[in-house]
PAKOLPA-74098 format. One record per residue (C-alpha): residue number from 1; residue in one letter; y, x, z. Coordinates in Angstrom, 3 decimals, decimal comma. Each point is the difference from the previous one (the first is absolute). Layout:
N
    n  res         v         u         w
  NUM    A         Y         X         Z
...
//
This chain:
117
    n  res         v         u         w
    1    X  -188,635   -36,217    98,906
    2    X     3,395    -0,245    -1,368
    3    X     0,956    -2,297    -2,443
    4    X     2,896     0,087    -2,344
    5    X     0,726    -3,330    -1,547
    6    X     3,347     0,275    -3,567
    7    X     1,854    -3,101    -1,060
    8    X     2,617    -0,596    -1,716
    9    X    -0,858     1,409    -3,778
   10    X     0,606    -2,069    -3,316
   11    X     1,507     0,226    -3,067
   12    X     3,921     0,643    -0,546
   13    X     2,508     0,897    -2,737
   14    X     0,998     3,366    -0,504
   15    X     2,910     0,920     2,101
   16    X    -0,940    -2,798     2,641
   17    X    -1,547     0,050     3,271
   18    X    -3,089    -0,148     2,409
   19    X    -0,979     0,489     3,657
   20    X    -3,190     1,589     0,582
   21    X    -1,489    -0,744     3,816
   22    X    -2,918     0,966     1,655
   23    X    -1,344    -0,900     3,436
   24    X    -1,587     2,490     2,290
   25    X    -3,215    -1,346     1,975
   26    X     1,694     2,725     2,874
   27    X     3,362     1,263     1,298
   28    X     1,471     1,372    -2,902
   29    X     1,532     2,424     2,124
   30    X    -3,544     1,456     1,104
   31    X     0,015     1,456    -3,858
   32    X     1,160     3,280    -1,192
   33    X     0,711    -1,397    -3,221
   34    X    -0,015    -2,507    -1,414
   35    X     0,993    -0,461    -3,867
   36    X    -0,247    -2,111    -3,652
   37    X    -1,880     1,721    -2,794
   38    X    -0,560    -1,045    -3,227
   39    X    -2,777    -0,032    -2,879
   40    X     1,093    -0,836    -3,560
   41    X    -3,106    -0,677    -3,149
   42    X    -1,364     3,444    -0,681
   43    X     2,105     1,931     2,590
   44    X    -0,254     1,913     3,349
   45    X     0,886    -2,113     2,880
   46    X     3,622     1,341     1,220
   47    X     1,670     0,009     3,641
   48    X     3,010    -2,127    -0,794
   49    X     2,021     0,013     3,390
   50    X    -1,220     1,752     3,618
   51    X     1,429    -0,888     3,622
   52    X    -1,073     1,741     3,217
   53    X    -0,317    -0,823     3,466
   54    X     3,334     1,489     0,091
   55    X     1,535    -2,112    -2,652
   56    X     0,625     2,864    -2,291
   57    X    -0,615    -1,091    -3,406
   58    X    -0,852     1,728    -3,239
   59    X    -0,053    -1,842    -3,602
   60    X    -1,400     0,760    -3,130
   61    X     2,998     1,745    -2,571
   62    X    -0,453    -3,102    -3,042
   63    X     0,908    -2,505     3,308
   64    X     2,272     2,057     2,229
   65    X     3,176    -2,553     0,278
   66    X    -2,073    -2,798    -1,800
   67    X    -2,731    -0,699     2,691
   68    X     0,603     0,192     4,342
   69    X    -2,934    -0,352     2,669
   70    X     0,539    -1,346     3,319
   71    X    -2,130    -0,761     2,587
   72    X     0,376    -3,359     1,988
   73    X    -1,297     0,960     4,025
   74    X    -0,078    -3,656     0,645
   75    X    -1,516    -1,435    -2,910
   76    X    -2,334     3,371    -0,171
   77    X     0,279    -0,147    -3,627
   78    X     1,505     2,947    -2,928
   79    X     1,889    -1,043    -2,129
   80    X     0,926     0,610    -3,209
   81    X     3,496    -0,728    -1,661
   82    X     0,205     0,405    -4,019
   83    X     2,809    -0,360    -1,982
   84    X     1,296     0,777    -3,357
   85    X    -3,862    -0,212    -1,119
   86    X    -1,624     1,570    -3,279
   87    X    -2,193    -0,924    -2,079
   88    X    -1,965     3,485     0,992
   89    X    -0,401    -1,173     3,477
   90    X    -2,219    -2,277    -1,066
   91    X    -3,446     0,956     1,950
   92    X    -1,977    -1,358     3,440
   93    X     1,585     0,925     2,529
   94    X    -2,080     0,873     3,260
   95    X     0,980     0,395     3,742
   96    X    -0,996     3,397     1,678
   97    X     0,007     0,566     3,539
   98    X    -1,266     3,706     2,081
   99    X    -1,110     0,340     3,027
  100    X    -0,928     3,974     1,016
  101    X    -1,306    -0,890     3,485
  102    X    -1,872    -2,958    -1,389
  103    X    -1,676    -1,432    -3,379
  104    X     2,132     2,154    -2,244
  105    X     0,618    -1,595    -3,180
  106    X     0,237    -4,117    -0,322
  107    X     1,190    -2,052    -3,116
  108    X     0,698    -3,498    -1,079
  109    X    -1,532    -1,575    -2,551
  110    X     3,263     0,320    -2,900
  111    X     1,784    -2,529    -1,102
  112    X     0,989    -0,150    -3,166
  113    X     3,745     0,471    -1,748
  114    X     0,770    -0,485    -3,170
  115    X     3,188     0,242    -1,359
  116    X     0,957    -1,187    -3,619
  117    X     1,905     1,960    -2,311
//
């Protein structure tokens, strides 16, 4: 079974930064996709940022140019770089990986990020 272990949340300023991580339990390159959603009080939870196996990479419009994904081959970890935060991206944020040709969906357990106004 895969597991999909975040780090790295807290609570920061407005207009600072944090560096979301999660570890993959396999090769991060045996995913399709792997991603960070979110899940604010009350709300829908919300793909935030997408890679694929390619690399290709799709974002969410409120954190195009705000938020980047990368995935480490070595470490076998996502990441997720965010910058210029608002107070509205305050939520848990969870790790997502797919596999078509194997489990399908797996997710981390969130981690939480807060960010004061």
């Amino acid at each position: 079974q895969v597991q999909l272990v975040e780090s790295g949340g807290g609570l920061v300023q407005a207009g600072g930064s944090l560096r979301l991580s999660c570890a993959a339990s396999v090769n991060v390159l045996s995913f399709n996709t792997l991603g960070w959603y979110r899940q604010a009080p009350g709300s829908k939870r919300e793909s935030v940022a997408i890679i694929t196996n390619g690399g290709g990479t799709r974002y969410e419009d409120s954190v195009q140019g705000r938020f980047t994904i990368s995935r480490d081959t070595a470490k076998n970890t996502v990441d997720l770089q965010m910058n210029s935060l608002r107070f509205e991206d305050t939520a848990v944020y969870y790790c997502h990986g797919f596999r078509l040709w194997s489990e399908g969906d797996s997710w981390g357990q969130g981690t939480q990020v807060t960010v004061s106004s």
